[in-house]
VEXKOL-776991 format. One record per residue (C-alpha): residue in three letters; y, x, z. Coordinates in pm, whole numbers, m for minus. Layout:
# VEXKOL-776991
{residu ala; y Y; x X; z Z};
...
***
This chain:
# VEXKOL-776991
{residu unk; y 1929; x m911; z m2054};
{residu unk; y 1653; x m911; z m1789};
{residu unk; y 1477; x m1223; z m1726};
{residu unk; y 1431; x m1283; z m1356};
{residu unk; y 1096; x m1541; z m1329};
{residu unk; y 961; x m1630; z m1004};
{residu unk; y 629; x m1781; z m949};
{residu unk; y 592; x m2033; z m668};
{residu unk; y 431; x m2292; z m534};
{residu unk; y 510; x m2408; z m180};
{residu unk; y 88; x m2423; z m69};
{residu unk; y m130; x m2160; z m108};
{residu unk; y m448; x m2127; z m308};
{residu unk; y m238; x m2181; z m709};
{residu unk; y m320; x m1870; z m825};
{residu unk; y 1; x m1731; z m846};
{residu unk; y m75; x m1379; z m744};
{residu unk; y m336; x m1386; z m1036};
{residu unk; y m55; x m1500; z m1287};
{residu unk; y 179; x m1275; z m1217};
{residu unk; y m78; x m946; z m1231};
{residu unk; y m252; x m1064; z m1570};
{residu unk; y 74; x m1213; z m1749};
{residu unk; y 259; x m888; z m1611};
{residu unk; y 3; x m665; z m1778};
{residu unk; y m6; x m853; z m2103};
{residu unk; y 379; x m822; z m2131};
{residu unk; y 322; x m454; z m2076};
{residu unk; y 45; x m343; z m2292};
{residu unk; y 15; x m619; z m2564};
{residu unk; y 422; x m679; z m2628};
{residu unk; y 542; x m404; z m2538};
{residu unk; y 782; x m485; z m2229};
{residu unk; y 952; x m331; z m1977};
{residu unk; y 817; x m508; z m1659};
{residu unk; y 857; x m477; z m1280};
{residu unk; y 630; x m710; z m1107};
{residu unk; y 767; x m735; z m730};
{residu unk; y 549; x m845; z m451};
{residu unk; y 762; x m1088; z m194};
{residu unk; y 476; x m1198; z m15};
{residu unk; y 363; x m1062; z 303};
{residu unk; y m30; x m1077; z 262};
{residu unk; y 3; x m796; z m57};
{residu unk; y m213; x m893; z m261};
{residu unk; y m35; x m812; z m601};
{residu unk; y m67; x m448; z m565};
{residu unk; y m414; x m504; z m423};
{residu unk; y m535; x m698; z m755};
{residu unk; y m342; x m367; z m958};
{residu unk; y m548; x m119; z m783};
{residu unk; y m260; x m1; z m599};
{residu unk; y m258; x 115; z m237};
{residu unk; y m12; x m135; z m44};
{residu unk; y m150; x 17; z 345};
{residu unk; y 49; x 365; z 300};
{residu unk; y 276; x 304; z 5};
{residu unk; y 566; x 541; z m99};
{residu unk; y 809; x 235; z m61};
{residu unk; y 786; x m187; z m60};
{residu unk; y 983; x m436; z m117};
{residu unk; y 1138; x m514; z 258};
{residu unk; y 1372; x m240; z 174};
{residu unk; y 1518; x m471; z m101};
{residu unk; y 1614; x m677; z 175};
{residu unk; y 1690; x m403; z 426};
{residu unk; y 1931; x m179; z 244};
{residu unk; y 2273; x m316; z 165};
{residu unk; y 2296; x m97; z m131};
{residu unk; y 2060; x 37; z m415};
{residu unk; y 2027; x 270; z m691};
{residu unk; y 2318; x 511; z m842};
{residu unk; y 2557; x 621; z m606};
{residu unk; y 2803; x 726; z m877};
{residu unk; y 2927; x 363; z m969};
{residu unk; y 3232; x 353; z m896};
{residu unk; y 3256; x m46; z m871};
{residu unk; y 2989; x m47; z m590};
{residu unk; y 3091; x m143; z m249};
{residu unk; y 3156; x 116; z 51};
{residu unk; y 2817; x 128; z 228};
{residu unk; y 2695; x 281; z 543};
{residu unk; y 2320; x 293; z 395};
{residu unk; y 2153; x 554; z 243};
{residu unk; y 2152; x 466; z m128};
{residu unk; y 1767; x 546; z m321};
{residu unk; y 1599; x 434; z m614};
{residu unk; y 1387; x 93; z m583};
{residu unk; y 1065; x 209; z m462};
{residu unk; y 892; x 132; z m761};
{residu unk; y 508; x 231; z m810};
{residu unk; y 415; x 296; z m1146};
{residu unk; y 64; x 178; z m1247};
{residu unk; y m196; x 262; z m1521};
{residu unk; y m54; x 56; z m1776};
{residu unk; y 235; x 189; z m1945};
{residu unk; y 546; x 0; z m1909};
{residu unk; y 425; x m176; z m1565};
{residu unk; y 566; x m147; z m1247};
{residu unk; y 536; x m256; z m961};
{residu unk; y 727; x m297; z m577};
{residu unk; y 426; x m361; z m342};
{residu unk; y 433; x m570; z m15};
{residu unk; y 256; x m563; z 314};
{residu unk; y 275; x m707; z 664};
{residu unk; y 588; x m510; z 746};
{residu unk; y 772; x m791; z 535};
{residu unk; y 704; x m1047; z 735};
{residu unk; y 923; x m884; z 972};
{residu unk; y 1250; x m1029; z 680};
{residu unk; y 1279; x m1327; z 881};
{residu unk; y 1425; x m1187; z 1201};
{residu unk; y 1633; x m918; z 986};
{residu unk; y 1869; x m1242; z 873};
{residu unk; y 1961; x m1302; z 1276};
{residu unk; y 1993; x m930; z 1335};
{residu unk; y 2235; x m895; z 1029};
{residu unk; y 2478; x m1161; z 1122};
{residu unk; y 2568; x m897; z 1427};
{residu unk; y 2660; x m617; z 1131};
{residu unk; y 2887; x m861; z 978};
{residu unk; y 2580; x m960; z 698};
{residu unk; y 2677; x m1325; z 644};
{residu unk; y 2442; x m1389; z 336};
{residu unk; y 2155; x m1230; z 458};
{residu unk; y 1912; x m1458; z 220};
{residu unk; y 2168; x m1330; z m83};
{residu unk; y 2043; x m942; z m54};
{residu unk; y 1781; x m923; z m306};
{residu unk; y 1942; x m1039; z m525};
{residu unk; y 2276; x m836; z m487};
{residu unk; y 2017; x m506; z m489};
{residu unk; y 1861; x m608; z m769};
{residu unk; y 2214; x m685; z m967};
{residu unk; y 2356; x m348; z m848};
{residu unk; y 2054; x m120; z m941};
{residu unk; y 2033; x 12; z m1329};
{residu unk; y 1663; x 53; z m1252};
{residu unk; y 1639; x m306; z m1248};
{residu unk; y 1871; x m376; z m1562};
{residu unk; y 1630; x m105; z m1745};
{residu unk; y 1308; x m407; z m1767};
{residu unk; y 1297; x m688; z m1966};
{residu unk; y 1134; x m898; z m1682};
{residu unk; y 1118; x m910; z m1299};
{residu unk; y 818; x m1134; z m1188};
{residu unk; y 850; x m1219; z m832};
{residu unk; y 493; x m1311; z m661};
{residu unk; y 648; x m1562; z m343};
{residu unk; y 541; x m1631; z m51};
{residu unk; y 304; x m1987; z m25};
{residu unk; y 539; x m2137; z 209};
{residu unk; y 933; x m2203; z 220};
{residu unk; y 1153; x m1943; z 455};
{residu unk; y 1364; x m1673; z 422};
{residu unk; y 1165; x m1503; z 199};
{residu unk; y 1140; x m1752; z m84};
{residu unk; y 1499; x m1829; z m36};
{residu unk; y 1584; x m1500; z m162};
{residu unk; y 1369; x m1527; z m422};
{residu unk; y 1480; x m1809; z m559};
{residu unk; y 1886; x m1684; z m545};
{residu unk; y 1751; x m1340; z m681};
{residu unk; y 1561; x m1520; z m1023};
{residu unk; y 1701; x m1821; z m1254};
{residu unk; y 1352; x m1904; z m1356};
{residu unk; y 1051; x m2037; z m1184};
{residu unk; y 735; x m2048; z m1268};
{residu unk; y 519; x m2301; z m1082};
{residu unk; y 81; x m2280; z m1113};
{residu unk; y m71; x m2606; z m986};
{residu unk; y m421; x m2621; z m892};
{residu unk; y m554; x m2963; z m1012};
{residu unk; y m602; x m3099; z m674};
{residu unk; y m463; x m3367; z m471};
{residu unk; y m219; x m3146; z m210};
{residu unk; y m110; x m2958; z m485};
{residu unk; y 92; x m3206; z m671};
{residu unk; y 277; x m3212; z m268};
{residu unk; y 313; x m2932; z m252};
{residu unk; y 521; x m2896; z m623};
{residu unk; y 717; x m3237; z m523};
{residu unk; y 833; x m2962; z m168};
{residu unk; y 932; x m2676; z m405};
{residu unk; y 1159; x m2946; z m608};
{residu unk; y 1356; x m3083; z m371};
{residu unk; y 1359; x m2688; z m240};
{residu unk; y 1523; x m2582; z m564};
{residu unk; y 1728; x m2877; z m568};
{residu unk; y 1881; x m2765; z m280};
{residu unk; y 1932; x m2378; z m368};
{residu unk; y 2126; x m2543; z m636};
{residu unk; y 2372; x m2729; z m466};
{residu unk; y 2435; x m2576; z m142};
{residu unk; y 2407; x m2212; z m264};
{residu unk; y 2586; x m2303; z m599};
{residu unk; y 2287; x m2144; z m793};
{residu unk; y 2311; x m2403; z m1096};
{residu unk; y 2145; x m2190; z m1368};
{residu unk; y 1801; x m2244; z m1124};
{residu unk; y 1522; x m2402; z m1353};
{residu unk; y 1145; x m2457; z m1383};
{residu unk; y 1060; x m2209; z m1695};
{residu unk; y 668; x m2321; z m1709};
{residu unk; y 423; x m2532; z m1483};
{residu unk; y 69; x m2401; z m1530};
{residu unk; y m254; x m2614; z m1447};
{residu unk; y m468; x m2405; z m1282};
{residu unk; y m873; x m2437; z m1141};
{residu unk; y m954; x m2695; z m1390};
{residu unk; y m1245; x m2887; z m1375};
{residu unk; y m1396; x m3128; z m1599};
{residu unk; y m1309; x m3468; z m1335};
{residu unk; y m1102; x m3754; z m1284};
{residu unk; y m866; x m3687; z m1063};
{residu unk; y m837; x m3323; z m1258};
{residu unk; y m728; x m3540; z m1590};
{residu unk; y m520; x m3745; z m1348};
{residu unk; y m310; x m3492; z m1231};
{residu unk; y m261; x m3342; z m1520};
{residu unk; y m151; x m3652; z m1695};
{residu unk; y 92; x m3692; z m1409};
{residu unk; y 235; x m3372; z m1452};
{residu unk; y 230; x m3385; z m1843};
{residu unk; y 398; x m3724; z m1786};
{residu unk; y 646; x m3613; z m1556};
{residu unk; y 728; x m3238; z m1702};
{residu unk; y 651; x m3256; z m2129};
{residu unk; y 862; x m2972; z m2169};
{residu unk; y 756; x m2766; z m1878};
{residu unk; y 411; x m2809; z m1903};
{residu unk; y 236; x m2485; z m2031};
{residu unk; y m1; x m2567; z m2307};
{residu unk; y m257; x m2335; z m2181};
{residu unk; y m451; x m2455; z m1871};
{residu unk; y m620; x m2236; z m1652};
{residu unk; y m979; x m2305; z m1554};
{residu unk; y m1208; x m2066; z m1290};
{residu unk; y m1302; x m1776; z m1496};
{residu unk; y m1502; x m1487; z m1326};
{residu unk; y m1443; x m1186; z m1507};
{residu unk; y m1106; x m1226; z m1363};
{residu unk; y m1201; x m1211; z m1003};
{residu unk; y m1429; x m962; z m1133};
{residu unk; y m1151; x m758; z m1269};
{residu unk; y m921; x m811; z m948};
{residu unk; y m1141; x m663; z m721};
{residu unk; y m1217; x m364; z m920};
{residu unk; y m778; x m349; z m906};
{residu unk; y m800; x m377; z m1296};
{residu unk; y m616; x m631; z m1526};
{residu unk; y m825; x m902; z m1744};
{residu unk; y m728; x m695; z m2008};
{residu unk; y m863; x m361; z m1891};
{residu unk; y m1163; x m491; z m1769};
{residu unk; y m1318; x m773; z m2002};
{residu unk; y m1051; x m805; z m2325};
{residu unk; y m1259; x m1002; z m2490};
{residu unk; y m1317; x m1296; z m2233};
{residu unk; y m1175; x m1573; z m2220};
{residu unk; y m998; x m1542; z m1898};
{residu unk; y m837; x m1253; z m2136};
{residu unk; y m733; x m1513; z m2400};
{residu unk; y m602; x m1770; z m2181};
{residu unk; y m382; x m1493; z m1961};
{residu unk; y m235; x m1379; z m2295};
{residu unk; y m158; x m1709; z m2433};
{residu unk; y 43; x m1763; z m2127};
{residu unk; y 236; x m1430; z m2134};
{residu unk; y 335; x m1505; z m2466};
{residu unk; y 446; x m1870; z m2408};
{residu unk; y 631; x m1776; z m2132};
{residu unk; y 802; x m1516; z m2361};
{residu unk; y 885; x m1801; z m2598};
{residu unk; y 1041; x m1972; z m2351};
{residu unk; y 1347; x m1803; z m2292};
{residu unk; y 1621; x m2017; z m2156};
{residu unk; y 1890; x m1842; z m2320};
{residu unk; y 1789; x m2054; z m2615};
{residu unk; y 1745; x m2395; z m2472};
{residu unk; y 2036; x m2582; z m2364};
{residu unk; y 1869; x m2849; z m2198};
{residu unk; y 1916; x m2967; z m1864};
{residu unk; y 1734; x m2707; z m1599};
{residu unk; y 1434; x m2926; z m1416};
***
């Protein structure tokens, strides 16, 4: 089965983009997994950071949320559609195994397609990517979707959320951070109770732009306090050859394999792997 992650966190600044290119690309190369990264944030940045044009693209990821209906036209389970069914407009990137759906401005036009759809009898506008994504063999074919959200709660992350069953949350060791987690909480809470999406759980929270102070070790002792089986055990400091690498559009792993930016991006790839919850029957956080 695919596993749907989503990484979020409801301010800007965690370093989510960053996770989702590196661990991604480590899933890819290193492990050997089918993996569609798919950019659902407007500024995109995650094809950017892959070396992938997002200005003229061949396809992005609105038209998961445009189209009513993707991939084989054959099934003969799928709904009757107006739309014109196509593949997802997946770019393929250097690293075998990768792909990706890029994202540019023309997304943050989703928002006003959920009022425009309740005239074509749409009434679950906000449940479309993930009905695409269920009805398209293209998607089935990975072994992990990584969603890159948008910094802020809307329409956008709402569809995120309904298309994935596990989140991945990066918190910067700072103050507004640790608000900004305590938003997306109550957020998921309720995804789970009004939109009935009970499987919803935090996979992994990831300390991110660690720096040797107080209220660094603070935070993180709140969040190791408050999340011991969610908290990653890698922690992400500032490490230049990845910012290096990102705007040269190359992976850590392409560009410096041997730094440690490298070793902490692949420790995470492969905890996250570990932490399938098809084998943990705990409660979802």
């Amino acid at each position: 089965m695919t596993r749907r992650i989503a990484f979020i966190n409801e301010k800007g600044g965690s370093g989510k983009t960053t996770l989702v290119a590196n661990i991604a690309s480590h899933l890819a190369m290193e492990r050997g997994r089918r993996t569609l990264a798919i950019d659902m944030d407007p500024q995109g940045q995650l094809g950017k950071v892959l070396g992938l044009d997002v200005r003229k693209p061949r396809g992005s990821s609105i038209e998961l949320l445009v189209d009513s209906l993707l991939g084989d036209s054959s099934r003969p389970d799928a709904p009757e559609t107006g739309a014109l069914r196509r593949a997802l407009p997946i770019q393929h990137t250097r690293i075998p195994r990768l792909d990706v759906i890029v994202a540019n401005k023309a997304l943050a036009l989703a928002p006003g397609l959920a009022d425009a759809t309740q005239e074509t009898g749409d009434r679950a506008p906000e449940r479309r990517l993930a009905q695409n994504l269920d009805l398209s063999r293209e998607a089935h074919a990975y072994d992990f979707v990584l969603f890159d959200a948008p910094p802020s709660f809307g329409a956008l992350t709402l569809s995120v959320l309904l298309a994935c069953e596990e989140v991945v949350v990066p918190v910067p060791l700072t103050f507004l951070a640790i608000d900004g987690f305590a938003e997306l909480l109550r957020t998921m809470a309720m995804v789970r109770t009004r939109y009935g999406h009970r499987a919803l759980r935090v996979s992994m929270v990831v300390p991110t732009f660690y720096r040797r102070t107080r209220m660094a070790h603070e935070i993180l002792e709140k969040l190791t306090t408050r999340f011991p089986k969610e908290i990653a055990q890698t922690i992400v400091g500032f490490h230049v050859k990845i910012d290096e690498a990102q705007s040269h559009g190359l992976s850590i792993f392409e560009y410096a394999p041997r730094d440690k930016g490298a070793v902490v991006m692949a420790a995470l790839a492969e905890e996250l792997e570990a932490r399938d919850p098809r084998t943990n029957t705990g409660d979802p956080a």
